[in-house]
N, C-alpha and C positions, 0 to 999 in steps of 0.2 A: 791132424798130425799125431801119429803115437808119442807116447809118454816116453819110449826108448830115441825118439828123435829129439825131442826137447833141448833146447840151448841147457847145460847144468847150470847157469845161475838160476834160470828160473824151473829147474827142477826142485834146488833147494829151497827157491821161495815156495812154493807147492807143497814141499814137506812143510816145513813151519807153518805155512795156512795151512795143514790138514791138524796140525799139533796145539793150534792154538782153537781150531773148529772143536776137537777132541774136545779140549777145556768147556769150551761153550756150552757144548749139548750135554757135557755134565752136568751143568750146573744149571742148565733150563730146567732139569728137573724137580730141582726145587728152589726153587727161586725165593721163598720165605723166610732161608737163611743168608743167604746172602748179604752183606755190609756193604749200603753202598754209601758215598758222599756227595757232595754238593762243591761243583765248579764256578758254580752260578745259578740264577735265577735259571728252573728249567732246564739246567746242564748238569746231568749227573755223569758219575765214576765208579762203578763200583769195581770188588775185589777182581771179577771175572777180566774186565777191561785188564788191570795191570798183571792177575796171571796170566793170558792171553799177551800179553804185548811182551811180558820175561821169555814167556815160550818162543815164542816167532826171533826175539834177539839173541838169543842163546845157539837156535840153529842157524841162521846167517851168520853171527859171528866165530863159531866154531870152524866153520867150510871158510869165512873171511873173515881173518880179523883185521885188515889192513882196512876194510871198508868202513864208511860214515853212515850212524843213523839219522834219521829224524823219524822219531814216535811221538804219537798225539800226548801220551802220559809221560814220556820220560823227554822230549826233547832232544838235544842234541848229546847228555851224558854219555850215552854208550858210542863205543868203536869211534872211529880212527877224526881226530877233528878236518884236516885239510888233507881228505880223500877226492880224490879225483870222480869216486863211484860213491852212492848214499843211497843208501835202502832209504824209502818214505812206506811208513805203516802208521793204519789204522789197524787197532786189535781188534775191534767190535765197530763196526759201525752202524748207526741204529741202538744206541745203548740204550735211548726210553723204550721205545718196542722192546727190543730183551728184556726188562724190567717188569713189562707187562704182559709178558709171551705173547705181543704179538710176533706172528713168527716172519717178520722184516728187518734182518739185521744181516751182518756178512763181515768179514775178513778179509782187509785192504794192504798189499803191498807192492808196491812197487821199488825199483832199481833206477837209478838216473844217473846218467854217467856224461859228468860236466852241463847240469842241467837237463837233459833231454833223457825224456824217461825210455828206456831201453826193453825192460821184462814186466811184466807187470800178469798176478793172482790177482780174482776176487772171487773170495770163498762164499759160499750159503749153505752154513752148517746141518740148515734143517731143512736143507732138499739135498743135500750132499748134490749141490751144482759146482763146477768150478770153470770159473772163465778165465782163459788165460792167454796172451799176449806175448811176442817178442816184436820188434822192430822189425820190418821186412821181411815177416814171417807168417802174418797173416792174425785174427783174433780167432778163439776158439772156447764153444760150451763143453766140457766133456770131452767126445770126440766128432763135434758135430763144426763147422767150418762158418764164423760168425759174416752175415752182412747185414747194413742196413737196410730198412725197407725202400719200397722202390715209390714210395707218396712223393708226390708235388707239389701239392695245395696244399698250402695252410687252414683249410676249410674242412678239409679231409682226414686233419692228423691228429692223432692223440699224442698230447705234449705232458709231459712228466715236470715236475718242480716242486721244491722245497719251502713248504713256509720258515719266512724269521723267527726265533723263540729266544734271544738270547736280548740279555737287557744293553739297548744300545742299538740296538737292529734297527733297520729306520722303516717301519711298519706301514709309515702312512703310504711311503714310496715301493714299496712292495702289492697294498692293495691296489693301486692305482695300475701297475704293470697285470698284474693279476685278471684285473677287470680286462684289460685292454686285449690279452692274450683267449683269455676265456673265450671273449666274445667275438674272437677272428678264427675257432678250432673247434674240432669237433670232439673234443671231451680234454679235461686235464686233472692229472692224478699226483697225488700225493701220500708214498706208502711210506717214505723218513728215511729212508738209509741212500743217500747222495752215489755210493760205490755202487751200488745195483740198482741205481737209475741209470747212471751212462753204460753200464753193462746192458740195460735193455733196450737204449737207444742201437748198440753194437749187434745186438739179437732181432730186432726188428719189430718188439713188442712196441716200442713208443718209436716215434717219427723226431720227436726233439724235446730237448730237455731245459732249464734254467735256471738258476738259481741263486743267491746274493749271500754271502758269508762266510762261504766256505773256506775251509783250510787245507795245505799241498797235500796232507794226507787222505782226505775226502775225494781228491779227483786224480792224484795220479797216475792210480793204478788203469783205471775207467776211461782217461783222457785217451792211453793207447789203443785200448780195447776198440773206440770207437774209429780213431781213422785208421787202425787195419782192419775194419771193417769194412772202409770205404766213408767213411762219412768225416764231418766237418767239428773241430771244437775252438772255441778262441772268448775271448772277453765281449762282451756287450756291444764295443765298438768294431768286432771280426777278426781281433788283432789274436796273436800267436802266446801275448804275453797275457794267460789267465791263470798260470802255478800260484802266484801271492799275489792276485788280485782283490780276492774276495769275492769274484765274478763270475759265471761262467754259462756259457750256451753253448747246446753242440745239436746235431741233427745232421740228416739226408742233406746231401747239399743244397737241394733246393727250399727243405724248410727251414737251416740253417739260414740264408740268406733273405729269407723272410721273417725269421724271428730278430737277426740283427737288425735289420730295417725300423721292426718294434721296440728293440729295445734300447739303440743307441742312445736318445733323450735319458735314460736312465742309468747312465753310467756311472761308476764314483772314479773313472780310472783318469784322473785332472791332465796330467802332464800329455796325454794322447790323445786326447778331447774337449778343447778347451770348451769349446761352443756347444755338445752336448754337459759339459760339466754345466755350466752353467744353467743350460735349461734343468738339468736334475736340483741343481740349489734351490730354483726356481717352485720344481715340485715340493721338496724339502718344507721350503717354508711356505706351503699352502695352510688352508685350513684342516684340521682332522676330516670333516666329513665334507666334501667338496662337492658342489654341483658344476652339472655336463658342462656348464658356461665356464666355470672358473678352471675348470682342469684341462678345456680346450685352451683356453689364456695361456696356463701355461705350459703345457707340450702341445707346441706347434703341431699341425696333424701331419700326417705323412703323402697325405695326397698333396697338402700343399708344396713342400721339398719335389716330390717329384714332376709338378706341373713348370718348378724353377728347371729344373734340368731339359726338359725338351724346350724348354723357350732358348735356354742355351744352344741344346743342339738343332734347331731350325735358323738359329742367328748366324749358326759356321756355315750351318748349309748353303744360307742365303748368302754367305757372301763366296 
């Protein structure tokens, strides 16, 4: 899609990711003066994050001021409180890589109009990539036309995810998924910035993604990316509701529904899963280092769930 065809909402999200990338790669350059802060254990902020996040609202809100934000630094303060339409941005996402030049970070916005995210930029300052999205309009690198890859097997695919870092993460529940995924795939990467991982599920680099913590800023923009791709995103248990979950999985449709298969025991999403919730409590309160016996105890395995179902369906058959 040329740049002259673009929906202008998400022209002007494009300008602002390119204004708030501008900030970025100035300030990669010397990183030694930089002031950063502390949000948390392992959660930094620094200056670049809220220059970068001023930037990006200053140009949305000029072209809209009628519209609502939600930024990861400033929250809901700016623009219009009960707007029908909400820009969602990250300014930096990957802010310890930037910190450390590793060069894995990017520029997350998205547009959502009565929930449903509509435009959606994610910038990478330091390959000057830009992925970008409209609703029914297809994803797109540049000017190259985004799909996911065409794997089946979950034996064959390289899956992308995020480890927990932040105090409160539920770690033990994490390795345990980890292991479980690893040892069903044939490789899984971990480069830190959540926006250009589902960007790469939509490019066809990874086959499926996953990850537990995240916030609407981290996956909205990325979450379109992916099914105008063609591919699959939704919570743990495949449902639709992963913007405030803390959850999320997406992939090729077929690895998609092979990673939900693995990952439903491990839910936290309670009200839509009572009986994987509970098996996740289960995990929860295992031991830190668990052996095969105790972690089978308690997530049920998956072969056994699917040996219930065909005894169901030979039981309709037979009658």
């Amino acid at each position: 899609m040329s740049q002259a065809a673009l929906h202008p909402m998400l022209n002007i999200a494009i300008k602002a990711a390119r204004a708030a990338g501008s900030i970025i790669n100035r300030a990669a350059l010397d990183l030694e003066v930089l002031k950063v802060g502390v949000k948390g254990p392992n959660d930094y902020v620094s200056e670049v994050d809220r220059a970068a996040e001023k930037a990006i609202i200053d140009v949305l809100l000029e072209a809209y001021p009628g519209h609502g934000i939600l930024a990861e630094e400033s929250g809901r303060e700016h623009g219009a409180k009960h707007s029908e339409f909400t820009w969602i941005i990250d300014p930096l996402d990957g802010t310890t890589n930037f910190l450390h030049g590793f060069p894995v970070y990017a520029v997350s916005i998205a547009l959502a109009h009565r929930n449903q995210v509509q435009q959606a930029v994610v910038y990478d300052p330091t390959r000057n990539d830009l992925f970008y999205a409209s609703r029914g309009r297809g994803a797109f690198l540049n000017d190259r036309r985004l799909r996911v890859s065409k794997r089946i097997r979950l034996a064959e695919a390289l899956i992308g995810t995020g480890f927990p870092f932040r105090k409160g993460d539920n770690f033990k529940r994490y390795v345990k998924m980890f292991e479980e995924v690893m040892q069903s795939c044939a490789g899984l990467r971990r480069p830190g910035a959540a926006a250009l991982d589902l960007c790469y599920v939509a490019a066809g680099y990874y086959d499926g993604f996953f990850e537990t913590g995240l916030n609407p800023w981290d996956v909205a923009a990325g979450s379109l990316m992916i099914t105008e791709a063609g591919g699959l995103i939704g919570n743990f248990t495949g449902e639709a509701d992963y913007l405030f979950q803390r959850e999320v999985v997406a992939g090729t449709p077929k690895i998609y529904g092979q990673l939900v298969q693995m990952l439903t025991p491990y839910t936290r999403v309670i009200k839509d899963a009572p009986e994987a919730a509970a098996q996740a409590a289960a995990i929860d309160a295992a031991p830190a280092v668990t052996p095969e016996s105790a972690l089978e105890a308690a997530v049920p395995a998956p072969a056994k769930k699917r040996a219930a179902v065909r005894i169901r369906k030979s039981e309709s058959g037979a009658a």
